[in-house]
N, C-alpha and C positions, 0 to 999 in steps of 0.2 A: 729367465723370467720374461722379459721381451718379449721372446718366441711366443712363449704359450699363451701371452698375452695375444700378439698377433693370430695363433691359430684360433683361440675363442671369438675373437673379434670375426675372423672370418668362417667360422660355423655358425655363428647368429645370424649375419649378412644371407649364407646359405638358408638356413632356418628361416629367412623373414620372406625371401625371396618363395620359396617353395609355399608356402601360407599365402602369400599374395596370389601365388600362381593357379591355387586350390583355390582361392576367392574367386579370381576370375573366371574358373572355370565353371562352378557354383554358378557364378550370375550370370553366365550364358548358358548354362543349361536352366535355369530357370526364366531367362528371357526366351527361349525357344519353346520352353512348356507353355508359358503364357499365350504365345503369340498363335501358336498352335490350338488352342484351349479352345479356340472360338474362330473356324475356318470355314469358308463353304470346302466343302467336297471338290475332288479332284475329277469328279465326272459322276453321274447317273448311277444307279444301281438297280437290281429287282428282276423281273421278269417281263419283259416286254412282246413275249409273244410264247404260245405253247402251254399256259398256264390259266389262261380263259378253258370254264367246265360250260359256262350258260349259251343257251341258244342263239345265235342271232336273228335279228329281228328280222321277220319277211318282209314287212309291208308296216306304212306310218310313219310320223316324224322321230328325226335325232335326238335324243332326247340328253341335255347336258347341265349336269350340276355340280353349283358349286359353292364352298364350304371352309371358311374360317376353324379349325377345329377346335380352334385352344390346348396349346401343350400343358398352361397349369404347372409349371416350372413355378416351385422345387415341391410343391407339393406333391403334385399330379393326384390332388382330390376326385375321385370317382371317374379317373380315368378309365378303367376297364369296363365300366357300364354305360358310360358313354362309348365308348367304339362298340359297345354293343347294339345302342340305343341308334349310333348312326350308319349301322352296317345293317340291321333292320328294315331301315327310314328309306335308306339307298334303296335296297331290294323290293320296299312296296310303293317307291317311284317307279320302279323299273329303267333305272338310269343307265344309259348307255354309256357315258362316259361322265370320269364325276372329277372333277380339278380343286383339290384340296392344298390349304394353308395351313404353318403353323403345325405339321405333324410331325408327333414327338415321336423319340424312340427312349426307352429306359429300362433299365433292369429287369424292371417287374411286366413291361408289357412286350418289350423288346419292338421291333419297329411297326409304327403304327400301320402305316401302309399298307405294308405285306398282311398284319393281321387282319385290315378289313378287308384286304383284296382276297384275302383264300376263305373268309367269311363268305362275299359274295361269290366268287369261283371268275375271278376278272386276273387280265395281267395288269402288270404294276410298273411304273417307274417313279424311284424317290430321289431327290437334290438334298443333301445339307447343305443349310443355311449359315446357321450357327452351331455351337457346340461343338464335341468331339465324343464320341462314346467311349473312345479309347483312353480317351484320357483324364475326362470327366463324368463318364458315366449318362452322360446326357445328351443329346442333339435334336435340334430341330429345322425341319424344312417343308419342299413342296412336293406333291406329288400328281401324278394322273395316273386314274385305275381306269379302266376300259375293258367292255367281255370283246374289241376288235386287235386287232394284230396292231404292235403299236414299233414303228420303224422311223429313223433316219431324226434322232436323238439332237438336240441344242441347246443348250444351257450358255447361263452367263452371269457373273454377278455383278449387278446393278450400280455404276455412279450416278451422284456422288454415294458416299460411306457420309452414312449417322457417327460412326466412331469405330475404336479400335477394335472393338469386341462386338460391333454389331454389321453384321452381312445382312445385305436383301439379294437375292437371285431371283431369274425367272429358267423356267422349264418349258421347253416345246418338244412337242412330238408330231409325227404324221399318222394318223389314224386311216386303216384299211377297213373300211365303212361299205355295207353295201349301195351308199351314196355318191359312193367315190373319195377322190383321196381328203381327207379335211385336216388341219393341223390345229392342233389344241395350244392352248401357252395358259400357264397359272405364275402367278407375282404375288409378292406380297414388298408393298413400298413400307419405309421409316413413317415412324409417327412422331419422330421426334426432332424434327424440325422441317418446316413447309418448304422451304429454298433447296435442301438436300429434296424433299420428297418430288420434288418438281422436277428436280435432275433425275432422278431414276423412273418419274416417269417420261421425261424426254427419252433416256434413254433404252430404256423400255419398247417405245414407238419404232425407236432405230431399227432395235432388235427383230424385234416381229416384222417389220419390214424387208430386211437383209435378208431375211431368212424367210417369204411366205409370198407365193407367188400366184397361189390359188385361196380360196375359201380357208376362214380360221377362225378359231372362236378362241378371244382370250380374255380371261377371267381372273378374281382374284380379293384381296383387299388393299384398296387402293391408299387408306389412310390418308382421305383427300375429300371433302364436301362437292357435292354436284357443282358450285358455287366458287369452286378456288380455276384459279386458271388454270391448272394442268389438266383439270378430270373438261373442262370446258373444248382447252386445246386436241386430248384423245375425241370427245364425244364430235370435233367438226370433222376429222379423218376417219372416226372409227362409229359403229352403229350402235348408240346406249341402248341394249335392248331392251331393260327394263322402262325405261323411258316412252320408248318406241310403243312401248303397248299399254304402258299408262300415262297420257301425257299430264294427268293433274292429280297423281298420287305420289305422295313424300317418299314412299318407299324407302324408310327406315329399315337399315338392317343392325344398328349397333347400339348401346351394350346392355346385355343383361349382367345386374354385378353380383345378384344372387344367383347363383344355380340349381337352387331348389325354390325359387319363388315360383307363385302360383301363374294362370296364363296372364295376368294383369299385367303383367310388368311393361312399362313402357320402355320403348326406344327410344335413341336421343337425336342418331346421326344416320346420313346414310355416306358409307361407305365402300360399299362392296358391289362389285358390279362385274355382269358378262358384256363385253363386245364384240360385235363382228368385223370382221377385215373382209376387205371385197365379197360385199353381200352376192349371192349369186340366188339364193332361196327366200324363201319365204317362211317368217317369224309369225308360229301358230299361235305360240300362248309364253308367255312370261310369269313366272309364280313364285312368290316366297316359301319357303319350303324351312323345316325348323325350325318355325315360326312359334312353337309349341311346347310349354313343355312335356314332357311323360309321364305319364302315371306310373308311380312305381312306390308297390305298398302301399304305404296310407300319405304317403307323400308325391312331392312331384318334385323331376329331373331335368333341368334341361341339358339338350346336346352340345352346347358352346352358348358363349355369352355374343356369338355371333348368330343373325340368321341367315340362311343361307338362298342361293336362288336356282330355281329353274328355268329352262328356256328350254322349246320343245321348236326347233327347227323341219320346214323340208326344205333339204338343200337345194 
């Protein structure tokens, strides 16, 4: 009687241990899903050269835009007519190189990037930011499309961290321009607290420094008022080019909160800004650019509840 007593007792102990064991194993595989869930990328992707079909330009200024796109997570409302609306808009800028935020990838459009980049006939490279497509079916980040050869790749993501599940990164490339060499950089900082967003654009600064020894334009949304000391301490090192070419215009670029409001809609903030690193040229024209909404149907669309800017450089 004992005995069997004894062997039950030690089959349950077995039994409880092996359950435990199942648990822990459970919540480290679903600590690792999570943690994973929401990762920047382990490097770059796309095509960065060979995949430009458009002309290069002979003669005239560089011309660089850029653009908030809004991913529109989880909805992704009228996404597909917007990358249409802004693969368009690009093509009747004639933009030479164009440094986008906030571009999603998702089931139904699959990655934004690549779509607008083979819309226009430009090479591409994309960063994940956040998400994971693999695992959530969703991600977002930064990109730069360009119809020029785009070489010698740098990424980084961004201290401080807003939090566990929110990444900022920045993306630089070297663009082979018939201007010569220029390197592009696009960011996108936290908006979710100003002491974090000051560290990432410290860091930020670092970044494009280490890594830029000639001419560079970087660009982005800074999630930072003209007015906060971080966009003050970029604009003493770095050239606000919108600034630069209007010196007593607000230059609002942020938010539209309807997307089908009419052109009325006002702005609140400005946000979004290109700058230059060791100017070596000369700043033609500076311009808001999706400033507008679209007419489409009997209604109107806009591109992003951001707008976006132009800067039309000769190097």
């Amino acid at each position: 009687m004992e005995q069997n007593q004894t062997r039950l007792s030690s089959e349950n102990r077995i039994r409880l241990i092996v359950k435990v064991l199942l648990l822990v194993i459970i919540l480290v595989l679903l600590a690792l899903y999570i943690i994973n869930a929401s990762r920047p990328g382990r490097g770059p992707e796309g095509c960065p050269e060979g995949c430009a079909t458009t002309v290069e330009p002979g003669a005239g200024p560089l011309r660089v835009v850029s653009l908030n796109m809004l991913h529109g997570f989880p909805s992704f409302k009228d996404l597909k007519l917007r990358l249409d609306l802004i693969a368009t808009e690009i093509r009747r800028l004639d933009a030479d190189v164009v440094l986008l935020q906030e571009v999603p990838w998702t089931i139904g459009t699959g990655n934004a990037a690549e779509v607008v980049a083979q819309k226009l006939g430009y090479n591409y490279l994309y960063y994940r930011a956040n998400g994971n497509k693999n695992l959530i079916f969703f991600e977002e980040g930064e990109a730069i499309l360009s119809r020029f050869t785009l070489r010698e790749t740098v990424f980084t993501e961004l201290q401080l961290r807003a939090g566990l599940f929110e990444s900022r990164v920045a993306l630089g490339v070297m663009a082979i321009t018939p201007w010569g060499e220029v390197t592009f950089y696009v960011a996108h900082l936290t908006d979710k607290n100003p002491k974090v967003n000051a560290g990432q654009a410290e860091d930020l600064r670092s970044f494009v420094e280490a890594h830029t020894s000639g001419f560079a334009v970087v660009a982005g949304d800074f999630n930072a008022r003209e007015d906060s000391p971080q966009i003050k301490q970029l604009a003493s090192v770095w050239t606000d080019t919108y600034r630069a070419a209007h010196p007593n215009d607000k230059g609002l670029t942020c938010c539209i909160d309807d997307l089908t409001a009419n052109p009325g809609e006002p702005l609140e903030e400005r946000i979004d800004y290109i700058f230059l690193v060791h100017v070596s040229g000369k700043i033609i024209s500076v311009e808001h650019v999706f400033d507008h909404p679209f007419k489409v149907g009997d209604g109107w669309q806009w591109a992003s509840d951001h707008t976006g800017l132009m800067v039309e450089i000769q190097p």
